[in-house]
KOLDREN-894242 format. One record per atom (N, C-alpha, C): residue in one letter; atom name; y, z, x. Coordinates in pm, whole numbers. Atoms other than C-alpha are relative to their C-alpha. Example, Ala and Ser with C-alpha at 12.3 -4.5 7.8 and 13.67 -1.06 7.14 Angstrom:
<rs>
A / N / -119 / 0 / 89
A / CA / -450 / 780 / 1230
A / C / 120 / 0 / 90
S / N / -119 / -6 / -82
S / CA / -106 / 714 / 1367
S / C / 109 / 73 / -77
</rs>
This chain:
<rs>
X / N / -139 / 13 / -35
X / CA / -56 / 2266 / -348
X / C / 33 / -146 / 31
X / N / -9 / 175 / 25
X / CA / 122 / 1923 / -366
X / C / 28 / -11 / 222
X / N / -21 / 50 / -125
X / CA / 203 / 1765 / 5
X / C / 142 / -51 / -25
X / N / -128 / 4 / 10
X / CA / 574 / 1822 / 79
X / C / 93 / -91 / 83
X / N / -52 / 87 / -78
X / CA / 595 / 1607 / 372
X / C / -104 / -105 / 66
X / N / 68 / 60 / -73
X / CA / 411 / 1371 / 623
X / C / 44 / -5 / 127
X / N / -83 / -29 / -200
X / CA / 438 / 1447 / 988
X / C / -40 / -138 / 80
X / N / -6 / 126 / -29
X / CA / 515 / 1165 / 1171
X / C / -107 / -30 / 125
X / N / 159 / 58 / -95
X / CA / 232 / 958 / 1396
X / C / 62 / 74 / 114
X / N / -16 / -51 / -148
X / CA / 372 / 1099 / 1721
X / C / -84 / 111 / 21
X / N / 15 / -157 / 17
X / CA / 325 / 1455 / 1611
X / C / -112 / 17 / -34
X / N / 153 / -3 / 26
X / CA / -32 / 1402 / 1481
X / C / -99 / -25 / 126
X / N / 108 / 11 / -150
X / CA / -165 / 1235 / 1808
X / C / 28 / 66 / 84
X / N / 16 / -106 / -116
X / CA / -10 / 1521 / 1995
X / C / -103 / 78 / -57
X / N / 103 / -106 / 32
X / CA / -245 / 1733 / 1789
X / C / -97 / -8 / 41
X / N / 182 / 51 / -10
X / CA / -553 / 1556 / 1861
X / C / 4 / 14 / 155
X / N / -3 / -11 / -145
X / CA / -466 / 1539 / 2215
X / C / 7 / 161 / 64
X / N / 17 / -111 / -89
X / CA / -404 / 1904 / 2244
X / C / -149 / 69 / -62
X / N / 97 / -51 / 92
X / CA / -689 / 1964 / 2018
X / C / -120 / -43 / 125
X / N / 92 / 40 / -103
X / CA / -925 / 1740 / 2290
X / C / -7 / 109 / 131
X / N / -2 / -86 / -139
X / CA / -803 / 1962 / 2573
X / C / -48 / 133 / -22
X / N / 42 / -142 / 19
X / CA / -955 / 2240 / 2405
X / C / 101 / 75 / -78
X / N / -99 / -158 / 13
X / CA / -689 / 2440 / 2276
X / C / -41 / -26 / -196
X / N / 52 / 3 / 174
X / CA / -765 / 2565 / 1884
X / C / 119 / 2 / -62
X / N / -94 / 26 / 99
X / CA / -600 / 2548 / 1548
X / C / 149 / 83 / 14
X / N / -78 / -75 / -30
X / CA / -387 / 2857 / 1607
X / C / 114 / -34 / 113
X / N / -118 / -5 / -133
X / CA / -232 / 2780 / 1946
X / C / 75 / -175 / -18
X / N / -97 / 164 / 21
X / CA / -128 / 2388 / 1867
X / C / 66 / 58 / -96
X / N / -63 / -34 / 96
X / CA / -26 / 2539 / 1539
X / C / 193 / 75 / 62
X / N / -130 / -74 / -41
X / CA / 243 / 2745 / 1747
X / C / 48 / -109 / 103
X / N / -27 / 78 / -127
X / CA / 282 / 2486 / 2023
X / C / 102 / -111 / -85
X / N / -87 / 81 / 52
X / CA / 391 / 2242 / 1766
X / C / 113 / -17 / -129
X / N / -80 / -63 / 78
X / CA / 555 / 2466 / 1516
X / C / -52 / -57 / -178
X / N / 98 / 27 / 121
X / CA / 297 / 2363 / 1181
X / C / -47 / 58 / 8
X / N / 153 / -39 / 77
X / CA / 96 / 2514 / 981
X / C / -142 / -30 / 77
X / N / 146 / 18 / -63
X / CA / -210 / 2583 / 1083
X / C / -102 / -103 / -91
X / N / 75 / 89 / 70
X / CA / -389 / 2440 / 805
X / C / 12 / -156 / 17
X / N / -44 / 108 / -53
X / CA / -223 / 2156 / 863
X / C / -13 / -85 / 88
X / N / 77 / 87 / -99
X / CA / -336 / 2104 / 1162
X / C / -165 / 15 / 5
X / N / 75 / 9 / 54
X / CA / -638 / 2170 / 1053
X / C / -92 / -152 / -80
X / N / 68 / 94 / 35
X / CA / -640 / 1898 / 821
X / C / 20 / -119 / 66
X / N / -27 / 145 / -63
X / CA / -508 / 1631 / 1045
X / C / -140 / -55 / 99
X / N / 113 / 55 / -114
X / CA / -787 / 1667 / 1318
X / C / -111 / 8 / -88
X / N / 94 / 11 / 77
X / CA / -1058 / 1720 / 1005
X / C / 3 / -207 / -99
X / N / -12 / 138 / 31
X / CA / -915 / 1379 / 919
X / C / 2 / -100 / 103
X / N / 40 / 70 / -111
X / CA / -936 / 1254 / 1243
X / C / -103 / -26 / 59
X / N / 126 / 41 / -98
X / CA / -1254 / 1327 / 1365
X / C / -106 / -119 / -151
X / N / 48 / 46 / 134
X / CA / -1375 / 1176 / 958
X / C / 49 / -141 / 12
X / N / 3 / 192 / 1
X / CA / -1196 / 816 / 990
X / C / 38 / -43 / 136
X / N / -40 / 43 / -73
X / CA / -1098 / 798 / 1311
X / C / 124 / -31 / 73
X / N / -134 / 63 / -33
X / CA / -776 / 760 / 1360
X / C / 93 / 66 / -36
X / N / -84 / -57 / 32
X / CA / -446 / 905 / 1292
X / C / 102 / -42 / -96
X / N / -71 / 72 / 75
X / CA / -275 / 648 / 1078
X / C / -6 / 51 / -114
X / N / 18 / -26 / 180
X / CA / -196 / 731 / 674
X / C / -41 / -111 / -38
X / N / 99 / 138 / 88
X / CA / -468 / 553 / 504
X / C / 52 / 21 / -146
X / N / -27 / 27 / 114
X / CA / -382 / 439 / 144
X / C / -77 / 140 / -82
X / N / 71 / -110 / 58
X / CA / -485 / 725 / -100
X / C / -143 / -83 / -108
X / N / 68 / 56 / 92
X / CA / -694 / 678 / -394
X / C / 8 / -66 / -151
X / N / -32 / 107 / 120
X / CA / -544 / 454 / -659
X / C / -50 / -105 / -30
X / N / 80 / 156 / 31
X / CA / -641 / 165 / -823
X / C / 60 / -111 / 73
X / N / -71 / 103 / -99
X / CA / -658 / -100 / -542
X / C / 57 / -149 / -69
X / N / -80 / 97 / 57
X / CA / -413 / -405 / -561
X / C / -169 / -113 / -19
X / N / 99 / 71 / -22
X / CA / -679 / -685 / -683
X / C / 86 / -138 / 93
X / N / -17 / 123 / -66
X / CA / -443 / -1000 / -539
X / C / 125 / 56 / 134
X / N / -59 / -97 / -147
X / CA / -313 / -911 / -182
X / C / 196 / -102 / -26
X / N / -121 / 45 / 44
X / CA / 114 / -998 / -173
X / C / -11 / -153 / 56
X / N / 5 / 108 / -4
X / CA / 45 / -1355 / -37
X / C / -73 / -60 / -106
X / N / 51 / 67 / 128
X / CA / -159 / -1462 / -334
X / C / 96 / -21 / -81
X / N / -123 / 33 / 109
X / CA / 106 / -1360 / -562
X / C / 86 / -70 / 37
X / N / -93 / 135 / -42
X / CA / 369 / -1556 / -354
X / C / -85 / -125 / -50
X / N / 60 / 147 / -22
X / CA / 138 / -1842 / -371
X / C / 15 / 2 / -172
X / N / -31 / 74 / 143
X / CA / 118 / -1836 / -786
X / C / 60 / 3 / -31
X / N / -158 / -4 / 50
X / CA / 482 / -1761 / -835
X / C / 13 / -164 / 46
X / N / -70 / 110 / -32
X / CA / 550 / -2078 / -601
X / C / -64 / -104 / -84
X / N / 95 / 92 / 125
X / CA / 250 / -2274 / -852
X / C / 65 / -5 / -95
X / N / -60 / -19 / 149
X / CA / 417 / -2144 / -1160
X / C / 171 / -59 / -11
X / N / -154 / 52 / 19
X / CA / 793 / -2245 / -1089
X / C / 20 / -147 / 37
X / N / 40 / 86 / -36
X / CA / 630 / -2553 / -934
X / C / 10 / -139 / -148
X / N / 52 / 43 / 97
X / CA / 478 / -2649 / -1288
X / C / -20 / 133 / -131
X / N / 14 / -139 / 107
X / CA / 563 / -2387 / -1584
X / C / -76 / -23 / -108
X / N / 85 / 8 / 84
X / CA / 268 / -2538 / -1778
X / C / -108 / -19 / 35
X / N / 99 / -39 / -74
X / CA / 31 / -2479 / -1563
X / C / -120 / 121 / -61
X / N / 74 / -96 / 100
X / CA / -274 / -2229 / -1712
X / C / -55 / 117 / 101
X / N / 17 / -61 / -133
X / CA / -396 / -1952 / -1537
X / C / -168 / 10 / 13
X / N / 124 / 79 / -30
X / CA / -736 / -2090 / -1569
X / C / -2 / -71 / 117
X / N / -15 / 130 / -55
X / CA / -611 / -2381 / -1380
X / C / 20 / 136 / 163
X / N / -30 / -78 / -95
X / CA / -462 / -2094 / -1153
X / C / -103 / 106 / 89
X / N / 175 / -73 / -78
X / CA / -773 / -1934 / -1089
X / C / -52 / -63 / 79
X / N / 110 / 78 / -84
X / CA / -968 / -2201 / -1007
X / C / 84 / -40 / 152
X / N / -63 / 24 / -124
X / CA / -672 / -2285 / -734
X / C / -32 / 96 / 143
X / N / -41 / -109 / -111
X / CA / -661 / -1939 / -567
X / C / -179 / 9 / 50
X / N / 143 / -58 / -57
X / CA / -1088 / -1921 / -561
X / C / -37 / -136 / 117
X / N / -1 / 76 / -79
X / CA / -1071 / -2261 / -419
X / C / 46 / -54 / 141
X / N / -83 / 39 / -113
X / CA / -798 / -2301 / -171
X / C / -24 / 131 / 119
X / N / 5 / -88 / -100
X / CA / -794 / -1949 / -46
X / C / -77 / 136 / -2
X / N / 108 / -101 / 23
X / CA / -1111 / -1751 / -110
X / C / 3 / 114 / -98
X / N / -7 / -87 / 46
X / CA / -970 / -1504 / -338
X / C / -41 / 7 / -164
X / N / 85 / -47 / 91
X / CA / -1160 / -1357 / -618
X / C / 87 / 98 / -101
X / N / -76 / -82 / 88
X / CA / -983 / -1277 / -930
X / C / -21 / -81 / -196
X / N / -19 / 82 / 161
X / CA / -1000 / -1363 / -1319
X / C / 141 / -16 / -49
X / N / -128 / 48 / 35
X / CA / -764 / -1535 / -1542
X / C / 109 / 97 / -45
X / N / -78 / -103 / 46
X / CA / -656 / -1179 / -1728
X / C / 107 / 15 / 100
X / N / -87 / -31 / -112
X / CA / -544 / -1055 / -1366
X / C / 128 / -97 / 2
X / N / -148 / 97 / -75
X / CA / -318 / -1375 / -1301
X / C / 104 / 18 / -107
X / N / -91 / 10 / 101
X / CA / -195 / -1332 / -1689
X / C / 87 / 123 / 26
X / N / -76 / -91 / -28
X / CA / -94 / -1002 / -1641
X / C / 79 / 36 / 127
X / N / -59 / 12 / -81
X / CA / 40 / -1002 / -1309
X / C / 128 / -129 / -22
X / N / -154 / 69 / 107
X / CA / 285 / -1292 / -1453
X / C / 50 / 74 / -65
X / N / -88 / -72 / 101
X / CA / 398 / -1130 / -1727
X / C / 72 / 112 / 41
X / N / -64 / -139 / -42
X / CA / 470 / -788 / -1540
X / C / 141 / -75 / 144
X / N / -132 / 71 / -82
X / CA / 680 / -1041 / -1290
X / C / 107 / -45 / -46
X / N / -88 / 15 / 123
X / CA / 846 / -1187 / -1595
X / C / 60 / 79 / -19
X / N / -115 / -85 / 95
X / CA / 970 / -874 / -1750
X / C / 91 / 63 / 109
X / N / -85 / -80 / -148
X / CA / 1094 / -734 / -1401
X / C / 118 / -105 / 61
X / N / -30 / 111 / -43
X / CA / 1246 / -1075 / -1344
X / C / 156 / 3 / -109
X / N / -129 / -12 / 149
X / CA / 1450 / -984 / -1742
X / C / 68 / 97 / 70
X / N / -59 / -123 / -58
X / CA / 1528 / -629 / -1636
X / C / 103 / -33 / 96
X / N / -101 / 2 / -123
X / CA / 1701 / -754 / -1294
X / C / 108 / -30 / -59
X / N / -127 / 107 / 25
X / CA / 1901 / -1034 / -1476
X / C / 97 / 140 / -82
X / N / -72 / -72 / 91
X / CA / 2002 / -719 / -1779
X / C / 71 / 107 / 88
X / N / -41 / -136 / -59
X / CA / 2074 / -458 / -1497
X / C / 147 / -88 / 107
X / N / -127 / 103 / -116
X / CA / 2280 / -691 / -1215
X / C / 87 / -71 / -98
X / N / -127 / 70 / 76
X / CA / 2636 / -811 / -1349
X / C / -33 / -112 / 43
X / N / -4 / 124 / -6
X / CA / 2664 / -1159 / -1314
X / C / 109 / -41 / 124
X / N / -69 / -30 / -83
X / CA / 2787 / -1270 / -1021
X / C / 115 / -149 / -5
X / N / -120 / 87 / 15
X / CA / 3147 / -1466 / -995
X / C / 19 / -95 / 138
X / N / 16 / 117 / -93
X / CA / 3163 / -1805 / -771
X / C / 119 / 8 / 71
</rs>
């Protein structure tokens, strides 16, 4: 079954808290008006990472975190003949991050076409 909602952090660390004081799945389940399973899986996910926060699922992780990419946008508009060779060697040098040239090409280009799209979708705006 898909996941229809996400119950908000309050409502999860009451679980765990009534869950600590002893009381089982059933009676928080009615105490806090959820599914049992539900609460179920929150404290099976709690006592497993620790914590109550929504951790990222399982997708393919970002390889350059959103300050990198700021940093080669501001490189690239800097100097638009710049390589992303050249851009590599910047980002492994200056700020530890570990990435090949493909990544930087394609992460441009997908900024590029999103960059067309805006200009074709937004009217033009009058001074």
């Amino acid at each position: 079954m898909v996941k229809s909602r996400e119950w908000s952090r309050k409502t999860r660390e009451e679980a765990i808290s009534l869950h600590r004081k002893g009381n089982g799945y059933k009676k928080i389940a009615k105490m806090l008006n959820i599914p049992r399973d539900t609460i179920g899986s929150i404290i099976r996910k709690f006592k497993a990472k620790g914590t109550v926060e929504m951790l990222p699922g399982r997708g393919r992780k970002k390889m350059l975190t959103l300050t990198a990419v700021c940093y080669l946008k501001r490189k690239v508009e800097k100097s638009l003949r710049v390589t992303a060779e050249e851009l590599k060697k910047d980002l492994s040098d200056d700020n530890a991050w570990k990435t090949t040239a493909n990544i930087i090409k394609n992460l441009l280009q997908c900024e590029e076409k999103h960059k067309v799209l805006e200009l074709m979708i937004l009217p033009p705006t009058e001074p």
